[in-house]
C-alpha positions in Angstrom: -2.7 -43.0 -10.6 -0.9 -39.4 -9.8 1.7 -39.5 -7.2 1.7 -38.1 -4.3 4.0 -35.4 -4.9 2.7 -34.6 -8.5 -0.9 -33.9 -6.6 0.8 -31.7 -4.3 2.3 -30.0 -7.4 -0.3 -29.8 -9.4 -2.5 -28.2 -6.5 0.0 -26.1 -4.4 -1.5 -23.1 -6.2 -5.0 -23.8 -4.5 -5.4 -21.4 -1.1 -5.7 -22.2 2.2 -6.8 -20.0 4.7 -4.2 -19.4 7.1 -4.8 -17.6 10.6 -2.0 -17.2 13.7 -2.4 -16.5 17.5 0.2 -16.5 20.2 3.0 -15.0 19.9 2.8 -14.3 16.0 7.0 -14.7 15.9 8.9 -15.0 12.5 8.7 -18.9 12.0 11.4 -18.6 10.0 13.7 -17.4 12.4 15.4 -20.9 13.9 14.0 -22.0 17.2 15.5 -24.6 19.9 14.4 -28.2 19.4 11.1 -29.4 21.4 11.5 -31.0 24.3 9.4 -32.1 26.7 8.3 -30.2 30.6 8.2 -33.0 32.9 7.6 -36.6 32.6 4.8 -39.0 31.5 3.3 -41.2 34.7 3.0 -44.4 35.2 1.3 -46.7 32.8 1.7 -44.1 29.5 3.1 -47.1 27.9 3.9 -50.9 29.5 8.1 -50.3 29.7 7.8 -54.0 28.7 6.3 -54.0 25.5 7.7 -52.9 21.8 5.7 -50.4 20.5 6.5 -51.0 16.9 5.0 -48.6 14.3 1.4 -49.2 14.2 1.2 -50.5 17.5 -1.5 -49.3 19.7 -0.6 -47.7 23.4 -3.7 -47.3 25.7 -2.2 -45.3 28.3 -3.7 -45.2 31.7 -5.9 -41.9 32.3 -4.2 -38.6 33.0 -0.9 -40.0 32.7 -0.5 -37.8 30.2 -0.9 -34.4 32.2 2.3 -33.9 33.7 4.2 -33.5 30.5 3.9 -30.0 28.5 5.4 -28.7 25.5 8.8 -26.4 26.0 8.7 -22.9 25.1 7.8 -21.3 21.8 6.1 -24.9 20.9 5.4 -24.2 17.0 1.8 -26.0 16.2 0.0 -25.6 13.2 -4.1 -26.6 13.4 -4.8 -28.6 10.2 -8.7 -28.6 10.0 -11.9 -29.2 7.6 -15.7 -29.7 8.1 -18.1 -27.8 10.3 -19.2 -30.9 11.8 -19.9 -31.3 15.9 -16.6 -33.7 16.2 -14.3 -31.8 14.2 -15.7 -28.3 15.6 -15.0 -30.2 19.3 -11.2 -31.3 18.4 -10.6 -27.8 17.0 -11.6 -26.0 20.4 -9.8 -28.4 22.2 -6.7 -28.0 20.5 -7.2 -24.3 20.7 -8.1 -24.3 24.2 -4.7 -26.2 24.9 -2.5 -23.7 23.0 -3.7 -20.9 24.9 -3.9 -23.0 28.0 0.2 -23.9 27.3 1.4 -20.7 26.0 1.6 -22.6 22.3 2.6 -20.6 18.9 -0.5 -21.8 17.3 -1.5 -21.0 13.5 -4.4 -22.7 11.6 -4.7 -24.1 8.4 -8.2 -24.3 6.7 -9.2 -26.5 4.1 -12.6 -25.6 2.9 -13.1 -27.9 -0.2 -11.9 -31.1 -1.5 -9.4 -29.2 -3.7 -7.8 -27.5 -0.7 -6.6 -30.7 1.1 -3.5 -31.4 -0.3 -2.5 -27.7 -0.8 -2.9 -27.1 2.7 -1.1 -30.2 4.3 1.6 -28.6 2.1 1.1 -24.7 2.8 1.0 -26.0 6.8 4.6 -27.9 6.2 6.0 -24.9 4.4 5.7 -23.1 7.4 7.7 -25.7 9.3 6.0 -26.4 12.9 7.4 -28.6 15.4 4.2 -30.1 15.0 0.9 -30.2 12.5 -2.1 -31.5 14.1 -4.8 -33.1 11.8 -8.4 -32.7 13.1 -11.5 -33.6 10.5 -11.7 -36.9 9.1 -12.1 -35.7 5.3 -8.1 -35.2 5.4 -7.1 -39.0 6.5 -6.9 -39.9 2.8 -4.5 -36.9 2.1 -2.3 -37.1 4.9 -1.8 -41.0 3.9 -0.6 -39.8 0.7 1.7 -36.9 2.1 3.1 -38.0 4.8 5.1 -41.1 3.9 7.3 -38.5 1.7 8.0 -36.1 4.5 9.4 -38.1 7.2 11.3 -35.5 9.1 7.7 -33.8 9.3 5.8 -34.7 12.4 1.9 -35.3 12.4 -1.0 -35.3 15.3 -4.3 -37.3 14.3 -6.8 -36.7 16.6 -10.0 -38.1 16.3 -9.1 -40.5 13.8 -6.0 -42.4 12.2 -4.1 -43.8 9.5 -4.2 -46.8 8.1 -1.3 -47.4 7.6 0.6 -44.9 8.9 4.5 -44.0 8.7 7.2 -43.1 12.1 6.0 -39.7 11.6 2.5 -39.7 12.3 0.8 -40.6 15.2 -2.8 -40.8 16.4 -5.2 -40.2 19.3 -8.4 -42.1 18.6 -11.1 -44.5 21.0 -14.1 -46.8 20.2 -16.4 -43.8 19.0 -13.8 -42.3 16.3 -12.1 -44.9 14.6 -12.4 -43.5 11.2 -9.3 -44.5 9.0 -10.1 -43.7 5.5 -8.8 -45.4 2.3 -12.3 -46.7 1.8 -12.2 -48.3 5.8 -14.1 -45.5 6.7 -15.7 -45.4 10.2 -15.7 -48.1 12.4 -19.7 -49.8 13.3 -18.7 -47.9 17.0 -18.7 -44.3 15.4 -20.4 -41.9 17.8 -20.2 -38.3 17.2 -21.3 -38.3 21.4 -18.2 -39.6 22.0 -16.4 -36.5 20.9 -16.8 -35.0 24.5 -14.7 -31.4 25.7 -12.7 -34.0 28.3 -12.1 -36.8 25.7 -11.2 -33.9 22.9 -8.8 -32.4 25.3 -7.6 -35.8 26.7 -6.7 -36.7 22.9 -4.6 -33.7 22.3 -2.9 -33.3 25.2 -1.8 -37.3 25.4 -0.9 -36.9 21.8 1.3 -34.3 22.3 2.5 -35.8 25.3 3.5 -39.2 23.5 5.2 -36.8 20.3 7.4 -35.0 22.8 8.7 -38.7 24.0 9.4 -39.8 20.4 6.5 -42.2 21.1 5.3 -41.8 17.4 3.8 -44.0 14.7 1.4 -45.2 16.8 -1.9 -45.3 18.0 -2.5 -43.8 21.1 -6.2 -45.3 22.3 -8.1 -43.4 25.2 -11.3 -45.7 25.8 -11.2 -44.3 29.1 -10.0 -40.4 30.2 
């Protein structure tokens, strides 16, 4: 079996379509660090409790809402599939960008090929953040990401199986896909991919990243 980072050499010539909005600065000019606006509310997390990687967090709803990203928040949208879910993550995530005053640029992967070469086209541009919408790029990320640890990931709508500090996930009862031949849970509802649970998911993601609560599974059964 290829390695991980042999695949990613053997396809970074492979395009991926790459758009911007916001402020369209010069990402290669340095930036302060993230930080988060305000403070998570009560019962994000049980103060109590270990959340070790892999853990799962099911956060009490809206707890999330009083924590925003700091300015010039670098995101980049990692997408693929025309699907109803995925097309419902993707607005979301857009819809918060604009909604938060986000850099956000977007990464399109529109075959199989494209996957790999555009986790790695979306880390060469070197975001605060890359957020992962579309199941068909689970597999990828969960060969990518374990070697680019100072890289942080958003899952939304699915997760990892086994996922590394750096990655973290937003996912409930109708999601649940995982990949690495788990695929999706017996629970899988495309309904379940609602405007208010899509935007609940990216907004506590975010929220949870900007804490350093990462490598876990954020679950939002209820929003």
């Amino acid at each position: 079996m290829r390695s991980p980072l042999r695949a990613v050499a053997t396809l970074a010539a492979a395009a991926a379509l790459v758009t911007g909005c916001s402020s369209g600065d010069d990402w290669s000019r340095p930036h302060p660090e993230p930080s988060p606006v305000g403070t998570l509310g009560r019962g994000f997390v049980d103060p109590s409790a270990s959340l070790a990687p892999e853990a799962t967090a099911t956060p009490r709803p809206g707890s999330w809402t009083g924590v925003h990203p700091s300015e010039d928040y670098r995101v980049v949208l990692l997408t693929t599939g025309d699907d109803r879910p995925t097309k419902a993550l993707v607005t979301a995530v857009e819809g918060w960008a604009e909604e938060e005053d986000v850099d956000l640029r977007t990464a399109v992967a529109d075959t199989s090929h494209d996957f790999i070469p555009s986790i790695s086209k979306a880390m060469e541009m070197r975001p605060d953040l890359i957020v992962s919408a579309g199941n068909d790029l689970v597999d990828p990320l969960a060969m990518v990401t374990p070697n680019h640890l100072s890289q942080p990931f958003l899952v939304v709508g699915a997760e990892l199986a086994e996922p590394t500090g750096n990655v973290t996930a937003v996912d409930w009862s109708g999601a649940s896909f995982r990949g690495e031949g788990l695929g999706a849970s017996s629970t899988y509802d495309p309904d379940s991919f609602t405007a208010e649970r899509c935007e609940a998911a990216i907004r506590a993601g975010v929220a949870a990243v900007l804490n350093d609560l990462t490598g876990i599974v954020i679950w939002l059964d209820k929003v």
